[in-house]
C-alpha positions, 0 to 999 in steps of 0.5 A: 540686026538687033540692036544689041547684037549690032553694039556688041559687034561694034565693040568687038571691031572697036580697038580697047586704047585704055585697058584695065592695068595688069596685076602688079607682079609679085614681089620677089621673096627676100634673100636668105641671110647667108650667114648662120644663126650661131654666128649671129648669135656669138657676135650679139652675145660678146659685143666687145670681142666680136664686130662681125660675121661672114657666112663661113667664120666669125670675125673678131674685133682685132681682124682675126677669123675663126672659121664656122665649119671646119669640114670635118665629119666627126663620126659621133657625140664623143669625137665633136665633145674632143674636137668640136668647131664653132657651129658644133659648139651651137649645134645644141639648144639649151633649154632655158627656164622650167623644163621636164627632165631628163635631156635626151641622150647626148644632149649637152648643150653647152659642153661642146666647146670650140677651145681656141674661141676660149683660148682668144676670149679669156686667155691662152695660159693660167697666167694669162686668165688669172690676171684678167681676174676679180674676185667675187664676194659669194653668198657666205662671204668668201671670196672667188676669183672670176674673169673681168672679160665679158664683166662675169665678176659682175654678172656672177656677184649679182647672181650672188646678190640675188640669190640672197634674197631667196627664202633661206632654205633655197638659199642655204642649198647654194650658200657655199661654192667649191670654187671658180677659177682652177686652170684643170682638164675635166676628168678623163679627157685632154679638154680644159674645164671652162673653170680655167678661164675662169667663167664658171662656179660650183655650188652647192656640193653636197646635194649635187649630182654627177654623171660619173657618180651613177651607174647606167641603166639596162639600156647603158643610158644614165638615170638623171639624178638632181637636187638643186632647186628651179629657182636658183637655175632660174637666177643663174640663167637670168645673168647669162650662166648656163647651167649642168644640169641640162645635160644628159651628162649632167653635172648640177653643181656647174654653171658657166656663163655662156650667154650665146646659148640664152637667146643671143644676147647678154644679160642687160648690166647698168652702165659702168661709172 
């Protein structure tokens, strides 16, 4: 036999005792958060208020339990804006920062409100809001009442103040403001405005415009009509206000703090003395 055939027959009859190790198997895929983003979102935006999440309801700091998903299918935009739970009230992404106009049909992230978060947060009754309130020296030096809770008065009057430092012909768009606190249902419906718990202000009136006020079109849709400048949208949502005229129902005098639709977190504020 050849002497190479031989060694290669020897090695084949010899038992390997040191094989090469194996692979490390896979490591395995991390498990999916069971919890929504949207509740993530709620609890980092109001800190004070929420301590907590599980994958089906949102947990308040006193102990109580708002669930997520009421389980109801509601049949189109109408019915969720009269009725909508908690991950209705996330289902929509607002656009924050410059963006093309106009929104898509129906798009209106931030009116679909789940009322009783609202009711907790701010209050149950205009006497109960009203009393949690500050007031606010705006831009033309009146004052506005606006809720203590989440600090908005803060927050509001450092939009305030950063708005004055804008070029006067932005700045006078927005000088004067038709008012914040005012315990009403919006127009046409049974839904309290965000104005009654006090966490939302109109300016700038007489270049606004409102879905109500426009006819629509052909195609029944509503032609986007806005005058109020980027700029100032910019300073609102740099303190945690969302502003109307994101929505294709759009109302562009209206902004209301809603920092759960800024990307999760509030607006950063110096610490209290």
């Amino acid at each position: 036999m050849h002497p190479v055939a031989a060694l290669a027959a020897l090695a084949a009859l010899w038992p390997i005792s040191n094989p090469p190790p194996a692979d490390p198997p896979p490591a395995p895929a991390p498990a999916a958060d069971p919890v929504p983003p949207g509740l993530r979102c709620l609890v980092a935006a109001y800190p004070d208020h929420l301590c907590g999440a599980t994958p089906t309801e949102l947990v308040w700091c006193d102990g109580t339990r708002m669930a997520w998903d009421d389980g109801r299918d509601k049949a189109d935009h109408a019915a969720r804006l009269a009725d909508a739970d908690l991950e209705e009230q996330l289902s929509q992404p607002y656009p924050r920062g410059v963006w093309t106009p106009p929104p898509a049909v129906d798009a209106d992230p931030g009116r679909l409100r789940h009322e009783p978060f609202f009711h907790k947060m701010y209050g149950a009754t205009a006497a109960q809001v009203r009393r949690q309130t500050a007031p606010v020296r705006w831009l033309d030096g009146a004052a506005v009442r606006v809720t203590t809770v989440n600090r908005v008065h803060e927050r509001l009057q450092a939009v305030s103040d950063e708005l004055a430092g804008l070029p006067a012909a932005l700045r006078q768009k927005v000088a004067k403001t038709a008012g914040t606190f005012n315990w009403r249902r919006i127009h046409g419906t049974a839904r309290l405005s965000t104005h009654a718990f006090a966490i939302a202000i109109d300016v700038g009136v007489p270049l606004s415009d409102y879905w109500r006020w426009v006819k629509p079109d052909a195609e029944g849709r509503l032609p986007y009509r806005n005058r109020i400048p980027d700029e100032v949208v910019a300073v609102f949502e740099r303190h945690g206000f969302i502003w109307g005229g994101k929505w294709y129902h759009f109302d562009t005098m209206h902004f209301e703090y809603r920092p759960e639709l800024l990307g999760c977190t509030p607006p950063s504020l110096p610490p209290r003395p």
